[in-house]
C-alpha positions as CSV (number, residue, x, y, z in Angstrom):
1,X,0.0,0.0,0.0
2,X,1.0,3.6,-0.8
3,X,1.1,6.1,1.8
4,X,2.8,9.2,0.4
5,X,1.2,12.5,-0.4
6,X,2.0,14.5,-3.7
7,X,-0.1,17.6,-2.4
8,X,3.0,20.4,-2.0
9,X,3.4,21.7,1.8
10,X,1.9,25.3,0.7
11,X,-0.9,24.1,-0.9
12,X,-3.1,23.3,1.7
13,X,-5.1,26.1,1.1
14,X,-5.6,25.7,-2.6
15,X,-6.1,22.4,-2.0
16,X,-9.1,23.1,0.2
17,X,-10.3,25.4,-2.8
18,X,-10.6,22.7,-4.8
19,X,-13.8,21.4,-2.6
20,X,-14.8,24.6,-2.8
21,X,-14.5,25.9,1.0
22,X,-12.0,29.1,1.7
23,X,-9.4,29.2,4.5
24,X,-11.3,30.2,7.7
25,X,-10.1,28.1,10.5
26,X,-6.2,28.7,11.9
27,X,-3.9,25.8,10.5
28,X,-1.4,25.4,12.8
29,X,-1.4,21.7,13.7
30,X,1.8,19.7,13.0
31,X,1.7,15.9,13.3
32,X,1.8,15.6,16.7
33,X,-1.0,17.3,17.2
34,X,-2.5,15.4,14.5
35,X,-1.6,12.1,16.4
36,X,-2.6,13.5,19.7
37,X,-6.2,14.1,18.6
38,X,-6.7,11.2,17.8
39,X,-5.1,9.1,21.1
40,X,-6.9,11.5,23.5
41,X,-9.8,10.6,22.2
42,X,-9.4,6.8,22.3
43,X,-7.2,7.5,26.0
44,X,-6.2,4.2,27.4
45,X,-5.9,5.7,31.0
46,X,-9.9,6.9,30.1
47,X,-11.7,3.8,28.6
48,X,-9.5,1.4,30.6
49,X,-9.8,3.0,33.9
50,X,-13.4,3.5,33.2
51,X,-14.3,-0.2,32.1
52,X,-11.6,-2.4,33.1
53,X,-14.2,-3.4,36.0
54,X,-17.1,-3.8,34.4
55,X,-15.1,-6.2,31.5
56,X,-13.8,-7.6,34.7
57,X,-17.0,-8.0,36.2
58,X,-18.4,-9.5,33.0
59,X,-16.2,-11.6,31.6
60,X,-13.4,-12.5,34.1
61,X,-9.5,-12.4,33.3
62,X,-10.7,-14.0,29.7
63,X,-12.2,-10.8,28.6
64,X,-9.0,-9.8,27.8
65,X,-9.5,-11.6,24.4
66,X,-12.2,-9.2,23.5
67,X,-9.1,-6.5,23.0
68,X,-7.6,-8.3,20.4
69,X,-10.7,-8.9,18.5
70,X,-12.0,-5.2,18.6
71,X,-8.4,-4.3,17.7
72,X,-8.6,-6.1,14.5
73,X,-12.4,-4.7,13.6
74,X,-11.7,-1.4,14.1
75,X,-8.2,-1.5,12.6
76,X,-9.9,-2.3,9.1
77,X,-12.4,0.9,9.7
78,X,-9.7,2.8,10.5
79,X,-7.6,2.1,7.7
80,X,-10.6,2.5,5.6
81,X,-10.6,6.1,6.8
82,X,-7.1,6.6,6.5
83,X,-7.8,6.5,2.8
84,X,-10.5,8.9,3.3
85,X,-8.6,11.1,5.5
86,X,-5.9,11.3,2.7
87,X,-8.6,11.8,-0.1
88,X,-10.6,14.7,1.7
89,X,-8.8,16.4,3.7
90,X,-11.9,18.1,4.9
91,X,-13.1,19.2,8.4
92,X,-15.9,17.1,9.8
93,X,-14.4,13.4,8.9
94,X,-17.2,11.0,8.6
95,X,-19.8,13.8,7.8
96,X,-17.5,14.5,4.8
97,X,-16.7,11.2,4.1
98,X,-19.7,9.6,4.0
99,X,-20.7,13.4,2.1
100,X,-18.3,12.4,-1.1
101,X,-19.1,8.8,-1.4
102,X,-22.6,8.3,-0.6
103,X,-26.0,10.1,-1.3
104,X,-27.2,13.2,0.1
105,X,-29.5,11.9,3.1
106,X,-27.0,9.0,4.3
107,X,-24.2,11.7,4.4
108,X,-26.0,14.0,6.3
109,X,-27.2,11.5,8.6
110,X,-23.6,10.0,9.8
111,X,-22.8,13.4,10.5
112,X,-26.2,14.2,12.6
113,X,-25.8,10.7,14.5
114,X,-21.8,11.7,15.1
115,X,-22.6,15.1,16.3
116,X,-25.6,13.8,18.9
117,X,-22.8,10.7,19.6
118,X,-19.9,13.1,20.4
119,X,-22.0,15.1,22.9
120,X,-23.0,11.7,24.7
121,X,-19.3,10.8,24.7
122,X,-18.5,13.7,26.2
123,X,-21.0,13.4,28.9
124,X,-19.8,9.8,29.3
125,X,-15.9,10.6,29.7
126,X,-17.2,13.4,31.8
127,X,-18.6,11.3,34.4
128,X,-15.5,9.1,34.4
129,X,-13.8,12.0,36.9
130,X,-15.9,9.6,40.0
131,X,-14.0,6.8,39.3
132,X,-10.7,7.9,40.0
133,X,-10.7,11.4,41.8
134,X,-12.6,10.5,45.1
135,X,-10.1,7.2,44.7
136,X,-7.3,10.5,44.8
137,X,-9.1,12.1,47.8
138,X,-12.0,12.2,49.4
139,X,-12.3,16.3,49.2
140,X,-13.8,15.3,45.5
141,X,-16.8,13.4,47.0
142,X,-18.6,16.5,47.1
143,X,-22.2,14.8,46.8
144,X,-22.4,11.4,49.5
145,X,-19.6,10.3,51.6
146,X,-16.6,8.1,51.7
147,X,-18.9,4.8,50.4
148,X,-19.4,6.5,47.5
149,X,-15.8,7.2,46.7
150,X,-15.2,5.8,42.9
151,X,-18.5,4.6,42.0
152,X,-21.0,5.5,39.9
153,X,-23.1,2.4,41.5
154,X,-24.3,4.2,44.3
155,X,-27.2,7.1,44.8
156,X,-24.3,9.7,46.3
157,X,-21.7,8.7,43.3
158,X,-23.8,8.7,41.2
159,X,-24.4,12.5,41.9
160,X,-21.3,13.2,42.9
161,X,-20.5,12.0,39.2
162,X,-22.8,14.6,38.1
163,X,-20.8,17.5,40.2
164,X,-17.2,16.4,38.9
165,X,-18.7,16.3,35.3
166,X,-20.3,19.8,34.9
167,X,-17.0,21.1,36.2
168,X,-15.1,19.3,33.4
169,X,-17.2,20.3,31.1
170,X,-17.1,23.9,31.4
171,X,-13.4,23.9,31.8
172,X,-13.6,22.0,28.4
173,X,-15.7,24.8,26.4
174,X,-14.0,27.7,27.6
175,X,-10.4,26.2,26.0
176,X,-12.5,25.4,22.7
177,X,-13.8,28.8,22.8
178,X,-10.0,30.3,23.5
179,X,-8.7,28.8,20.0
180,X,-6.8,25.9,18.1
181,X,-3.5,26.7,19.9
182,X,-5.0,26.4,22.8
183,X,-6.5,23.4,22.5
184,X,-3.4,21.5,21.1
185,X,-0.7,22.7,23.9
186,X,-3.3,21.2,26.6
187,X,-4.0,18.0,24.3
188,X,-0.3,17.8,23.5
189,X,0.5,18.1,27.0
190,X,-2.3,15.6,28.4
191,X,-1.4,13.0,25.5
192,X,2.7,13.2,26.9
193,X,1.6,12.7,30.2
194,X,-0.3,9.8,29.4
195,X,1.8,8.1,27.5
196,X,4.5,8.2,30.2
197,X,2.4,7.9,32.5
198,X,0.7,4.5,31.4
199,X,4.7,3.4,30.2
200,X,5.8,3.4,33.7
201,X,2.7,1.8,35.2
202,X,2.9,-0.8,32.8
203,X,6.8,-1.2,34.3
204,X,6.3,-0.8,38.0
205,X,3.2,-3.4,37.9
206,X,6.0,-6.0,35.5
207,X,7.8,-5.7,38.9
208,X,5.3,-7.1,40.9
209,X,3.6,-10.0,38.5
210,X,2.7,-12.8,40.4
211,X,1.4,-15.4,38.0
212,X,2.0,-15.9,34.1
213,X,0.2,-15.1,31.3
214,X,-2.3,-17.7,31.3
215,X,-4.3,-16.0,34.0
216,X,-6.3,-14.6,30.8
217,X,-8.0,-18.3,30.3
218,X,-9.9,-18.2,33.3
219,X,-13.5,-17.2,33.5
220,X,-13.9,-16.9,37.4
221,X,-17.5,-18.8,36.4
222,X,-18.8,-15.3,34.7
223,X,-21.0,-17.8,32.3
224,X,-23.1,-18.6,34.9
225,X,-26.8,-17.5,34.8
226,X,-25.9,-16.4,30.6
227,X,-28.2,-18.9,28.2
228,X,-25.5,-19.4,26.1
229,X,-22.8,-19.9,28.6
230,X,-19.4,-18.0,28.6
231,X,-19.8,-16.3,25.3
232,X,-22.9,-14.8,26.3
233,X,-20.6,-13.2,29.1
234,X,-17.7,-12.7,26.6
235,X,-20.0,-10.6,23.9
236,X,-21.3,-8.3,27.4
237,X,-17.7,-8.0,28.4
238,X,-16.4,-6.7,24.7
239,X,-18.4,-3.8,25.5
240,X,-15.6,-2.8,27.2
241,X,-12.9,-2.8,24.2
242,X,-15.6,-1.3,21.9
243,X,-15.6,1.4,23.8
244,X,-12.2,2.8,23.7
245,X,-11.4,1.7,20.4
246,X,-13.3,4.9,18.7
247,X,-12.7,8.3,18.0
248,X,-9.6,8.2,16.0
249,X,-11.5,10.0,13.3
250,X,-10.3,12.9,15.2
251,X,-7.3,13.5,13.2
252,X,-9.7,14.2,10.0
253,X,-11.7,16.3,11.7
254,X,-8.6,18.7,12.4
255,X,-7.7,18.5,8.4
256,X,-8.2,22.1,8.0
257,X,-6.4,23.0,11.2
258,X,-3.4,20.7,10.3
259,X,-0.6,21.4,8.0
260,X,-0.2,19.0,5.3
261,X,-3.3,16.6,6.2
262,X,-3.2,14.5,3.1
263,X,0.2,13.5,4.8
264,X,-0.1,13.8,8.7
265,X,-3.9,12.8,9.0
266,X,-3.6,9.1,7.4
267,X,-0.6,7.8,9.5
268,X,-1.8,10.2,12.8
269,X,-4.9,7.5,12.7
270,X,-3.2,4.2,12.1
271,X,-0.6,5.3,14.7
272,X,-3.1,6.1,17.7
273,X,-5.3,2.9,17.4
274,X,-1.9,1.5,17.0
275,X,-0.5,2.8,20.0
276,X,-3.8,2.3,22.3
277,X,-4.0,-1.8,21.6
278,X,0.0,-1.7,22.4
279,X,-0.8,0.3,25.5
280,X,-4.2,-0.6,27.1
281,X,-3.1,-4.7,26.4
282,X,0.0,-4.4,28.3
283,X,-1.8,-2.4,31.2
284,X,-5.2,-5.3,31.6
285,X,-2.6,-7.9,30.7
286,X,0.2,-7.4,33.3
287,X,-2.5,-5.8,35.6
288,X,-4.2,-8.9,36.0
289,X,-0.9,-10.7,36.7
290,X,0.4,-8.0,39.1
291,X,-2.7,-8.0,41.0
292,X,-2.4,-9.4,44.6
293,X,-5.8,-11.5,44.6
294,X,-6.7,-12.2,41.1
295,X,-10.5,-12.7,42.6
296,X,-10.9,-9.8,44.6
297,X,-14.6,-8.8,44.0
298,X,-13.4,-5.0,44.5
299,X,-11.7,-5.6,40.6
300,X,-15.4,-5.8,39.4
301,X,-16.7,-2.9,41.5
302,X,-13.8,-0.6,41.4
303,X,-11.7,-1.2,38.6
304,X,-8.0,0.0,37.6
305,X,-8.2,2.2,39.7
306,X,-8.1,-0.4,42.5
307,X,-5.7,-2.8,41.3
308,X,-3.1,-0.1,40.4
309,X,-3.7,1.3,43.9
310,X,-3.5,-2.3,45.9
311,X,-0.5,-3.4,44.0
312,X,1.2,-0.5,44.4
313,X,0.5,1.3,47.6
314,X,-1.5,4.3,47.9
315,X,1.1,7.4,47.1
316,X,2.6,5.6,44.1
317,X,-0.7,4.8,43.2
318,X,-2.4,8.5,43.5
319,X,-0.2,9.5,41.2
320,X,-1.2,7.6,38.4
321,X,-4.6,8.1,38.9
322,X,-3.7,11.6,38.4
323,X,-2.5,10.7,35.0
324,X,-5.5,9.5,34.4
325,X,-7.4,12.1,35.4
326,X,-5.3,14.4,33.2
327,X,-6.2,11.7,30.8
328,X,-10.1,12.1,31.0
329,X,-9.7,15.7,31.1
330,X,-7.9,16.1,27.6
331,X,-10.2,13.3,26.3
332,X,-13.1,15.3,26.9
333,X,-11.4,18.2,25.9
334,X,-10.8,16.2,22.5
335,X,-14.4,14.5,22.1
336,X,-15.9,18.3,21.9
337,X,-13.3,19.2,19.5
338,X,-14.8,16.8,17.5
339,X,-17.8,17.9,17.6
340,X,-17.7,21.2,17.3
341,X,-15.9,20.7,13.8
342,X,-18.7,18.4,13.0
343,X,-21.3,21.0,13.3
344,X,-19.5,23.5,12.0
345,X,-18.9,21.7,8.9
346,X,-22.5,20.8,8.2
347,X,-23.8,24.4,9.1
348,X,-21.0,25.6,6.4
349,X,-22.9,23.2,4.3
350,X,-26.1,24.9,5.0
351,X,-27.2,21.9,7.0
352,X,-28.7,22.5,10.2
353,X,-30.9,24.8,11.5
354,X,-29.4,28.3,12.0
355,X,-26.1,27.5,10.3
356,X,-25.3,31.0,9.1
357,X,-24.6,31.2,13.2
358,X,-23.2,27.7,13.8
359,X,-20.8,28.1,10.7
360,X,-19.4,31.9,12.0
361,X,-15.7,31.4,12.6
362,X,-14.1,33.9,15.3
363,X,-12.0,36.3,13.7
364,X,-9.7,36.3,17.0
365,X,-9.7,32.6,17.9
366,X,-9.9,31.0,14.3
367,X,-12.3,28.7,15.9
368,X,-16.7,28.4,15.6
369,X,-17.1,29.7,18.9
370,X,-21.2,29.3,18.7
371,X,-20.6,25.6,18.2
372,X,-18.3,25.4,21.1
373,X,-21.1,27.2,23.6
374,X,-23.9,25.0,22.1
375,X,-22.0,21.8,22.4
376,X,-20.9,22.4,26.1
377,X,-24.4,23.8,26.5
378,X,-26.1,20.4,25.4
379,X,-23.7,18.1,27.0
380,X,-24.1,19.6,30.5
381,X,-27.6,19.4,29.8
382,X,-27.7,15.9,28.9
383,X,-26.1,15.6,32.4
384,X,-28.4,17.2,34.9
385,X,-31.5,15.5,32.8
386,X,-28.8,12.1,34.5
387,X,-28.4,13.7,37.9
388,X,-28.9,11.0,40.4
389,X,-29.3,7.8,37.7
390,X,-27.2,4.9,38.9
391,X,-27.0,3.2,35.5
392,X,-26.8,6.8,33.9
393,X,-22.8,5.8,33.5
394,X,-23.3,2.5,31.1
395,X,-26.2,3.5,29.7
396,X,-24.8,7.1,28.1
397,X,-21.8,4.9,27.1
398,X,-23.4,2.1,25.3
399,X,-25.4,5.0,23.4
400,X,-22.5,6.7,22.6
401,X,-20.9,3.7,21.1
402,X,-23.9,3.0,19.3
403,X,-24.1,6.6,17.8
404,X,-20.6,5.7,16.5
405,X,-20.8,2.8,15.0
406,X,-23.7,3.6,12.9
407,X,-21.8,6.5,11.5
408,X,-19.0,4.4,10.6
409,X,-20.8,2.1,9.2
410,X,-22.2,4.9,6.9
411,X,-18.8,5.3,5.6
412,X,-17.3,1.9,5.2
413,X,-20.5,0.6,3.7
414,X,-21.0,2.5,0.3
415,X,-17.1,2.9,0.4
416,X,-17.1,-0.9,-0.2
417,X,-20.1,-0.7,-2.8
418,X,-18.2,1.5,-4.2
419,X,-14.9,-0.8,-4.5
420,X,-17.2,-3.7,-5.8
421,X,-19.0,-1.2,-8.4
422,X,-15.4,-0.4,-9.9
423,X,-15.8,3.1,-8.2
424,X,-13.1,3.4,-5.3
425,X,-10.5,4.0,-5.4
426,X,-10.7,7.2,-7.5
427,X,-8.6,7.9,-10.5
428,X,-8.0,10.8,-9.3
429,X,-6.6,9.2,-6.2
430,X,-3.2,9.7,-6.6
431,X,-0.3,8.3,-4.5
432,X,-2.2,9.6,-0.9
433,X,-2.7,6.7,1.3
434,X,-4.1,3.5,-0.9
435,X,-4.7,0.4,0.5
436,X,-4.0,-1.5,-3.2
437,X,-5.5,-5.0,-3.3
438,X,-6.0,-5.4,0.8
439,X,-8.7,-2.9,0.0
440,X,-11.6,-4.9,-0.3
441,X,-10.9,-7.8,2.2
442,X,-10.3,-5.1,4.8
443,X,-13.4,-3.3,3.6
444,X,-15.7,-6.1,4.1
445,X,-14.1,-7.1,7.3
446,X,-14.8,-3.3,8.5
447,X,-18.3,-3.4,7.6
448,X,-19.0,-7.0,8.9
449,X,-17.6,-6.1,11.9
450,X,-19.5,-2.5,12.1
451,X,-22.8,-4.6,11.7
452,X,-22.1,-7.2,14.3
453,X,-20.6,-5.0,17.1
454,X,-23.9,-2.5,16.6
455,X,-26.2,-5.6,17.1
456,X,-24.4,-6.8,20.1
457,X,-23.9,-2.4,21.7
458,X,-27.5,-2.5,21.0
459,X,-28.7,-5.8,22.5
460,X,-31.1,-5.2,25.5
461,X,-29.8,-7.6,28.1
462,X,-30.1,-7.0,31.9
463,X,-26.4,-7.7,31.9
464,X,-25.8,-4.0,30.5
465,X,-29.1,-2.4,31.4
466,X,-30.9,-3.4,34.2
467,X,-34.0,-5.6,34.1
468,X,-36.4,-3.3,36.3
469,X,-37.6,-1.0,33.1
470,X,-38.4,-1.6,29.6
471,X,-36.9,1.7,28.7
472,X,-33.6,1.0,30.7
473,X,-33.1,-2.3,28.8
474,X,-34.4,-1.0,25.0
475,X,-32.8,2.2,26.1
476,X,-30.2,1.8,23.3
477,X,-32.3,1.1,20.7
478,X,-35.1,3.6,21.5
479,X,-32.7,6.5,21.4
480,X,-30.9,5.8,18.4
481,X,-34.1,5.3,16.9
482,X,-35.5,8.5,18.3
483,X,-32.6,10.1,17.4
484,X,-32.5,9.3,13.6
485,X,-36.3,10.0,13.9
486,X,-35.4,13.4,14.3
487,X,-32.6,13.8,11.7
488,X,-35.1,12.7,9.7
489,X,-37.5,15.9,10.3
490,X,-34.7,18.2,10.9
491,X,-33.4,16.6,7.2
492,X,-36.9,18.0,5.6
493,X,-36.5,21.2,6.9
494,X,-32.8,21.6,5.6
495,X,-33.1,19.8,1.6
496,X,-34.3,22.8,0.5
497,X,-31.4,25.0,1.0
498,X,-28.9,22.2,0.4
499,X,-26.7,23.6,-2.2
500,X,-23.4,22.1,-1.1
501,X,-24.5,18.4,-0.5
502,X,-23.3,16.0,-4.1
């Protein structure tokens, strides 16, 4: 496969001319940045610290397999977009993807699901501040008392989740609002931190293993009470991988705000899914043979954060919960970054209700600041609407997954009609990033995989959702459904004035 770029270092602006959008956001990204985007988002000490306990809970020490297997599904979307990312170098990444290859309505869809997914995200990593600050100190359980400290499980921490969130939040709007630069020294710093930080964890737990390798065959009975035994508990448990393996789009949604995307954006992609399996397999995998009593119930309850902190004392283990809070903090920081590109490009597009607004670009901080306030506005919304909901944690992230996948899918799907129509690549595609003949095998395997993992997000079992309310356990599926519902209306409303849309 190909991945080098004939696009000229200077002609990133003409280059955008030639999709017929002017210059109006700062490009100042290198590729570091670039990369960064794109690992904060994913954030091993986010996803991992968040879910290594309810895998764990799941699925035992074997749900480690589920890594692996996510890995390899969500390495073919993402190399699928690294094609995309190299071919439109476009703000907005799947909106604009999906945009060039498929028709009007399905591209505006992926980008109305992605922009309501990224604010559920957000609200999601948000709430992830319970599970390791009160674990830090107790002066963070501001809602509820020390019982409370790192779960979300519990009517206090589950407030107290709430609190933590809203703060993070705003902190996260106001440095979108400030500008690009901004943004990127914070994620750049985050992203460094964590990726020392989890590097040395990985070594100081290697110095206390206690068993070998093969502690990731047992089950600890999770199969139990599941009708079709331990892959019943395997398939809940994957929710786990499947939900930090996304978001590495994020490097094409900075295309306009990076020099030389065709180049950086491809391999900034491939490199931070890469480096998250690397990173978050070593940390669950010598972890769980660092770990003092490999069948502690508090590793199902409480997570990483417990076993980092019981293996390795409580000051050395603080700290790297700090990391990780830095961790959530830029990853948040990231996921509305996202977003607020997404919506920016569709309103540019004419695509949304009031986009003249939503598509204004700051003259002082190169950034949309309107989509920055509304984003923040809506995810802190979403969040009091949670206040007090105990399940509120894995029910916005299943949801959020969810609203991923489907955009994804929206992508990889016609792009593979379009490989078995004779239709992709494009002649015109040049020597930017071009998967030759793995192509289509990795296309297919992207969208069979993109189908299967939404059918098992979306599944309503009391495993993931409770069995006490119909709407807890179809909560998945009603949303999404709901949601598209009203992309479709808002879709009406828009057509008319679609002028951009091919």
């Amino acid at each position: 496969m190909s991945t080098e770029t004939t696009a000229p270092p200077g002609n990133d602006v003409t280059d955008l001319e030639g999709f017929g959008y002017k210059q109006e956001l700062e490009r100042s990204l290198g590729s570091f940045s670039s990369f960064a985007a794109g690992f904060s988002y994913i954030s091993i000490m986010t996803g991992v610290f968040q879910l290594f306990g309810f895998g764990f809970a799941s699925g035992g020490p074997a749900m480690f397999w589920t890594w692996p297997i996510v890995f390899i599904g969500q390495g073919a979307v993402a190399l699928c977009f690294a094609e995309m990312a190299g071919q439109f170098p476009i703000a907005g990444s799947v909106y604009q993807w999906s945009k060039q290859i498929a028709k009007p309505f399905t591209g505006w869809m992926s980008g109305w699901i992605i922009i309501i997914g990224s604010i559920v995200t957000a609200a999601a990593v948000a709430v992830a501040y319970q599970i390791i600050l009160p674990q830090v100190s107790l002066a963070f359980q501001i809602v509820g008392g020390s019982a409370d400290a790192g779960l979300t499980s519990t009517p206090g921490g589950a407030k107290n989740a709430i609190v933590l969130a809203l703060g993070l939040v705003v902190f996260t709007t106001i440095v979108n609002i400030a500008g690009v630069r901004l943004m990127a020294k914070i994620n750049n710093f985050g992203v460094a931190v964590e990726l020392i930080g989890v590097t040395l964890l990985i070594i100081m737990l290697a110095v206390h293993i206690k068993r070998g390798p093969q502690v990731v065959t047992q089950t600890l009975g999770t199969g139990a009470g599941h009708s079709a035994g331990y892959l019943g508990a395997f398939l809940v448990a994957g929710l786990m991988s499947a939900y930090v393996f996304y978001g590495f789009d994020t490097a094409g949604s900075l295309a306009e705000e990076t020099k030389e995307p065709r180049k950086h954006a491809p391999k900034a992609i491939l490199r931070a899914i890469t480096a998250a399996f690397a990173a978050g397999g070593l940390l669950m995998l010598i972890g769980m043979m660092a770990v003092g009593n490999i069948k502690d119930p508090n590793l199902g309850t409480l997570g990483m954060p417990y076993l980092v902190k019981s293996t390795l004392g409580t000051g050395l283990g603080d700290a790297f919960l700090i990391c990780s809070a830095i961790a959530i903090t830029v990853c948040c920081l990231a996921v509305q970054t996202a977003a607020i590109r997404l919506v920016f490009s569709m309103s540019r597009d004419g695509l949304l209700p009031f986009s003249k607004q939503l598509a204004a670009v700051s003259p002082k901080s190169g950034v949309p600041v309107i989509p920055a306030i509304v984003t923040g506005v809506l995810t802190i919304a979403l969040l009091l609407v949670n206040m007090g909901n105990q399940r509120v944690f894995y029910i916005l992230t299943s949801v959020a997954i969810i609203l991923f996948y489907i955009p994804y899918l929206m992508v990889t799907g016609p792009m593979l009609l379009g490989r078995l129509r004779g239709q992709w690549p494009r002649p015109e595609h040049g020597s930017y990033f071009n998967l030759g003949r793995w192509g289509l095998p990795v296309n297919i395997l992207a969208v069979v995989y993109g189908v299967a993992m939404i059918i098992n997000l979306g599944w309503p079992r009391a495993a993931v959702y409770g069995n006490d309310h119909w709407y807890y356990q179809w909560g998945a599926v009603v949303f999404t459904a709901v949601i598209a519902a009203i992309g479709g209306l808002v879709y009406l409303r828009v057509r008319k004035r679609t002028t951009a849309v091919a």
